[in-house]
LUMVEX-775202 format. One line per field, with one value per residue (C-alpha): residue in one letter; x, y, z; residue number from 1. Coordinates in steps of 0.05 Angstrom, whole numbers. Example, Ala and Ser with C-alpha at 12.3 -4.5 7.8 and 13.67 -1.06 7.14 Angstrom:
BEGIN
lodo <- [A  S]
xx <- [246  273]
yy <- [-90  -21]
zz <- [156  143]
kolfi <- [1  2]
***
This chain:
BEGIN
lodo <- [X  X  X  X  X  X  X  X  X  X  X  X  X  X  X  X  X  X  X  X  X  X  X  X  X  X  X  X  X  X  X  X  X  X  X  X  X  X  X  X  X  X  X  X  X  X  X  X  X  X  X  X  X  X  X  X  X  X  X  X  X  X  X  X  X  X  X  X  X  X  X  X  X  X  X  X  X  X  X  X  X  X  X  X  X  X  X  X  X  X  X  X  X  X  X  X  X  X  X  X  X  X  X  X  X  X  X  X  X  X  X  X  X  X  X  X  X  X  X  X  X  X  X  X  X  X  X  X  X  X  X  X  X  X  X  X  X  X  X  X  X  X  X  X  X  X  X  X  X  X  X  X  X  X  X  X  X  X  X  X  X  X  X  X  X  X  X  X  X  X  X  X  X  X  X  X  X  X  X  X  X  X  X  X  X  X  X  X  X  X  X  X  X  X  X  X  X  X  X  X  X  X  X  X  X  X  X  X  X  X  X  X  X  X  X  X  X  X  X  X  X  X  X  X  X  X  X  X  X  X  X  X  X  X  X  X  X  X  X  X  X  X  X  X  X  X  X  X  X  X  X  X  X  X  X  X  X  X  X  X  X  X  X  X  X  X  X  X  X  X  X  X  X  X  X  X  X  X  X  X  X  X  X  X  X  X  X  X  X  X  X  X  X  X  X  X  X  X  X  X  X  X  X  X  X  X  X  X  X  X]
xx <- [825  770  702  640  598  533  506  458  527  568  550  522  542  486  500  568  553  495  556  600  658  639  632  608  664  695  706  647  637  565  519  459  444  409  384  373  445  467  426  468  526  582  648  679  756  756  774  737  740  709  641  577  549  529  592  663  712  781  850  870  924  913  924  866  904  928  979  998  953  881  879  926  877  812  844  861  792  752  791  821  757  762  837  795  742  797  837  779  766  829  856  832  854  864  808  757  733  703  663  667  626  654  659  682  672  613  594  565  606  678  686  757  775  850  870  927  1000  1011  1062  1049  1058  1004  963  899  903  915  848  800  827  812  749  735  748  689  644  654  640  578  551  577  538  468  474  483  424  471  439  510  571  635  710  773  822  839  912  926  982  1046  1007  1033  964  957  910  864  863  845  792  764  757  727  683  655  656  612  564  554  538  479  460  447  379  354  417  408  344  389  431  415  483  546  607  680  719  788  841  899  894  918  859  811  831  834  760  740  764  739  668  630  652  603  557  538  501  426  398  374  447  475  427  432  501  501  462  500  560  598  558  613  660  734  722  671  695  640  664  734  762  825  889  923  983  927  906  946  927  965  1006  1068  1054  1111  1194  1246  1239  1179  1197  1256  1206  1163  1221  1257  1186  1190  1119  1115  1081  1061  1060  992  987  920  895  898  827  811  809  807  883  917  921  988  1006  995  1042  1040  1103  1066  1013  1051  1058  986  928  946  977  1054  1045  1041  1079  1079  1073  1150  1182  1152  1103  1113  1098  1023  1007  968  1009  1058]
yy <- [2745  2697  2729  2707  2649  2642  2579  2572  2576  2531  2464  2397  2335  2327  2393  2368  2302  2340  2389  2338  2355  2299  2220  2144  2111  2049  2017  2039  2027  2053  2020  2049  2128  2174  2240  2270  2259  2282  2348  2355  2333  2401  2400  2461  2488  2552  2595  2566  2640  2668  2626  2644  2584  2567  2538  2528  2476  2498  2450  2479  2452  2435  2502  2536  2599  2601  2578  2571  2550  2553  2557  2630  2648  2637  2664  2725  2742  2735  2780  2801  2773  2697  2692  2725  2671  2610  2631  2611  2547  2512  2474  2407  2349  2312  2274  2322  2392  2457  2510  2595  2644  2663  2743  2777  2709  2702  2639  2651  2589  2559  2488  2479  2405  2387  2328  2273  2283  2227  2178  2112  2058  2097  2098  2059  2106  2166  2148  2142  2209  2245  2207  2228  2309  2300  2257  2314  2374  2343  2327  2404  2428  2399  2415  2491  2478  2505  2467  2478  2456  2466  2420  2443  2376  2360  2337  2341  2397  2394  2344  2297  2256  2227  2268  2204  2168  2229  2247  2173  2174  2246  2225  2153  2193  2236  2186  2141  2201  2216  2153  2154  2161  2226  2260  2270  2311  2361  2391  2425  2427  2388  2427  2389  2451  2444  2494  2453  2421  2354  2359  2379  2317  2258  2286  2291  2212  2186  2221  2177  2120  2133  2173  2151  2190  2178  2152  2221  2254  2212  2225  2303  2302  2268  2320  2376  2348  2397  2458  2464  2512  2500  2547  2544  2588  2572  2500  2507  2583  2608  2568  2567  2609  2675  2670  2712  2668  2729  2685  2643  2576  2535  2538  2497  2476  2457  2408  2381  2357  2320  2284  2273  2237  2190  2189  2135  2191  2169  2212  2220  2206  2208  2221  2294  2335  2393  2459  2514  2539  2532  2459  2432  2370  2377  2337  2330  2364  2421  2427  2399  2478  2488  2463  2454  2488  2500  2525  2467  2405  2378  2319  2312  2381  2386  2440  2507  2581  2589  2666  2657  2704  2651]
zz <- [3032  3018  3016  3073  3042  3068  3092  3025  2980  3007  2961  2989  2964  2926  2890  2885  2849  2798  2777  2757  2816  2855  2823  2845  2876  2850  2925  2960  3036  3048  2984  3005  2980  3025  2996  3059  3084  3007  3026  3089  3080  3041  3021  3014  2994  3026  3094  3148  3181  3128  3134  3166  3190  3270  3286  3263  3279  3301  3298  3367  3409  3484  3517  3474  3474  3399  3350  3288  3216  3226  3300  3295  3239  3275  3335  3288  3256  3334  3359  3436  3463  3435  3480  3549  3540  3527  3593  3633  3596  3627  3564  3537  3530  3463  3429  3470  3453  3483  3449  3460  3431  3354  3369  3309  3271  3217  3243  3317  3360  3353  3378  3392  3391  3395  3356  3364  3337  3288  3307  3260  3316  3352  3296  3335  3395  3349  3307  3363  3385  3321  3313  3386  3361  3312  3351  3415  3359  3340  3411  3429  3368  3389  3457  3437  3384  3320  3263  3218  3230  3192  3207  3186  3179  3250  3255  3182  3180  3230  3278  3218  3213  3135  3091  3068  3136  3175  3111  3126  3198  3202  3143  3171  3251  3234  3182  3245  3292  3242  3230  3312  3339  3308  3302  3232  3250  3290  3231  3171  3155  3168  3130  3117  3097  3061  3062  3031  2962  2988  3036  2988  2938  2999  3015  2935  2940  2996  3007  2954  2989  3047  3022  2946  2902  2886  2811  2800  2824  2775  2722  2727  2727  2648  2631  2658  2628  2572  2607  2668  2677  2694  2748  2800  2858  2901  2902  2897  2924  2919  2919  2994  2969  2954  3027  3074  3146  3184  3216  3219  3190  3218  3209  3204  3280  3272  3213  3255  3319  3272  3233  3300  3321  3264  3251  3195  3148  3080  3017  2998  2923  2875  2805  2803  2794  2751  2793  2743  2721  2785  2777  2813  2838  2917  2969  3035  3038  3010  3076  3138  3165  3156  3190  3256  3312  3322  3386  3439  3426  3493  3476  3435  3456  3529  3543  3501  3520  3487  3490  3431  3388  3353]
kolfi <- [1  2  3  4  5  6  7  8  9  10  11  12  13  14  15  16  17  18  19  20  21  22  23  24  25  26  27  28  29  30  31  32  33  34  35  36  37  38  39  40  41  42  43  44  45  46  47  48  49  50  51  52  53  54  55  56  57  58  59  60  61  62  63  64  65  66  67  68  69  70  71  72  73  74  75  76  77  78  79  80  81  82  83  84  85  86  87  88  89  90  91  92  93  94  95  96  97  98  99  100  101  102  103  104  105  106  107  108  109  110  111  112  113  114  115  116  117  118  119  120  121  122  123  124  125  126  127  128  129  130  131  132  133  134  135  136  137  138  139  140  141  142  143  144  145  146  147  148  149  150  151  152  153  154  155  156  157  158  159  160  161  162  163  164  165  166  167  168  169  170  171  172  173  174  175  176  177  178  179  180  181  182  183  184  185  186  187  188  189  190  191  192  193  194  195  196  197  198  199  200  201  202  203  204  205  206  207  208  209  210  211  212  213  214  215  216  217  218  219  220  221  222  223  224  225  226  227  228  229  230  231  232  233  234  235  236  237  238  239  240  241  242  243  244  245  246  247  248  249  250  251  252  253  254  255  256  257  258  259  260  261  262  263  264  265  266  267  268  269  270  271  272  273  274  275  276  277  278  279  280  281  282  283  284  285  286  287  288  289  290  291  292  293  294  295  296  297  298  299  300  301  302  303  304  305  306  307  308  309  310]
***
């Protein structure tokens, strides 16, 4: 199991770009560097359950009783008490979210928000309804006053949505929500926590395009160069086959629904990254079963029994 990181060790971006693991992009979208956003701003590989921070994120499905991936394992590690609460809370719908107290959790709130299943000639509705998971989390944050914040990847695993677009839209979502009035003044930390290597690489690639390093990011990380370590496990924690979730992360049903849906998914492909000596080429067919819940597909199967033990 992953060990509790507090709040001051999980890495911002700007610690990110003065070690080296983050770089400028070639194709940026945002030109303009803000330190204060860099100072924010954290990318993390590691168990979302496992950090103490105000709030976590969960990938739940509509019933908010429990599933499979992340949503089992956050389920898991509250406890009895997390299901009592989420029987009162009367599902949600997707592209919205509702928050419960964290219980046995480090972090002190769980937003559930319940993201689209990915069908490719949907792709327009399904991205306003992811964007809408992150935009709702935020808004749901403030108006509980938690000052950190930490996503898993919505959609990413057996909800079929591709690893870089959902990266993109969670990424720019939540850059125009602090850009927004004084938003920006109501976080100390906003946290985009990978599980899956696939994830971790699409966010690695696309986070410099909106948020670029500052001169002086750039400048420390020349100088740190040759003094890094192949392993940093602060940055990058175990590989996902070490961490036991404690529950079933989909079977071969579940693989049949979404290639019976057609869903026009893409293999993600990209340059691969040092991460100590687990390096291994990560696929999409490696993470499908992960991230998001197995237990409600309404929307291609009909409705399913959630009891929150699947």
């Amino acid at each position: 199991m992953a060990s509790v990181l507090k709040l001051s060790e999980i890495p911002t971006l700007t610690r990110l770009y003065r070690s080296g693991v983050l770089r400028s992009s070639r194709q940026p979208v945002v030109t303009t560097p803000s330190k204060v956003i860099n100072d924010i701003i954290s990318h993390i590989k590691h168990d979302i359950t496992e950090l103490e921070v105000g709030c976590i994120v969960n990938a739940a499905n509509r019933s908010l009783l429990g599933g499979g991936g992340v949503d089992g394992a956050i389920h898991s590690a509250a406890g009895p008490q997390l299901y009592e609460e989420c029987l009162t809370l009367d599902g949600c719908e997707t592209g919205h979210a509702k928050i419960t107290n964290g219980y046995e959790l480090p972090a002190e709130k769980i937003i559930h928000a319940v993201g689209p299943i990915y069908v490719r000639a949907k792709h327009d509705e399904a991205e306003q309804q992811l964007r809408g998971c992150y935009r709702r989390s935020l808004e749901l944050a403030v108006q509980h006053g938690q000052r950190s914040i930490a996503f898993s990847a919505i959609s990413t695993g057996v909800y079929g949505y591709p690893n870089t677009e959902a990266a993109t839209a969670a990424i720019d979502e939540v850059r125009k929500f602090l850009n927004s009035g004084d938003n920006l003044s109501k976080f100390d930390r906003v946290i985009f926590c990978s599980f899956m290597t696939v994830d971790l690489l699409a966010y690695e690639r696309i986070l410099p395009a909106y948020f670029p390093p500052v001169t002086e990011e750039l400048d420390a990380t020349e100088e740190n160069q040759g003094n890094q370590t192949q392993d940093d496990t602060v940055i990058v924690d175990k590989s996902e086959s070490e961490v036991d979730l404690g529950f079933d992360t989909g079977d071969e049903h579940d693989w049949e629904e979404i290639s019976e849906a057609d869903n026009g998914h893409e293999d993600f492909q990209e340059e691969l990254v040092q991460i100590g000596q687990a390096d291994q080429e990560a696929s999409v067919a490696d993470v499908r079963s992960m991230q998001s819940s197995t237990a409600d597909f309404d929307d291609l199967t009909g409705p399913a029994e959630a009891n929150g033990q699947k």
